[in-house]
N, C-alpha and C positions, 0 to 999 in steps of 0.2 A: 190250369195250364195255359201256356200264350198262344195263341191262334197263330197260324204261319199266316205270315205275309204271302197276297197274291201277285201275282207278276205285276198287275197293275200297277201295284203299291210299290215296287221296285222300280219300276219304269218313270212312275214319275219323280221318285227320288234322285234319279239318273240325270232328269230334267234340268234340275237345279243350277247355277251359275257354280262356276267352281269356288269362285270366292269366296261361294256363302259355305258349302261345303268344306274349303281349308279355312272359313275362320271357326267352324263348329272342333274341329280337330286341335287349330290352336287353341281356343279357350276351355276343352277340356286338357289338354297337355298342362296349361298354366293354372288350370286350378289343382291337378293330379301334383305338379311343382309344389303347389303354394301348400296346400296339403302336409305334403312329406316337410316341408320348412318346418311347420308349426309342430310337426309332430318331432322331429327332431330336436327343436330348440325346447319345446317341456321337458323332453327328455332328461336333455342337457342342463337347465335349469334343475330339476331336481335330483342330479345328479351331483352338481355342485352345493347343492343346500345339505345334500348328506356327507359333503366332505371330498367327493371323489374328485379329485384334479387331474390335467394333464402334465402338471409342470409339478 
């Protein structure tokens, strides 16, 4: 089981520069993107190889 953070731990996370905080947020958002990309276009790739088109 994970140990709860103690305020401390909180408090200096709070510390932190916003910057570095909104670029932790951007670079999981653009890898959470990049993710679903790759999972979509295999999809799509071997949906085509089995024949399924949109057109």
């Amino acid at each position: 089981m994970a140990a709860k953070h103690s305020l401390r731990d909180i408090e200096e996370a709070e510390k932190k520069p916003l910057w570095q905080r909104l670029g932790w947020l951007a670079l999981i958002w653009v890898g959470s993107v990049g993710a679903l990309f790759i999972v979509a276009s295999l999809m799509r790739l071997f949906m085509n190889a089995a024949g399924l088109t949109t057109h």
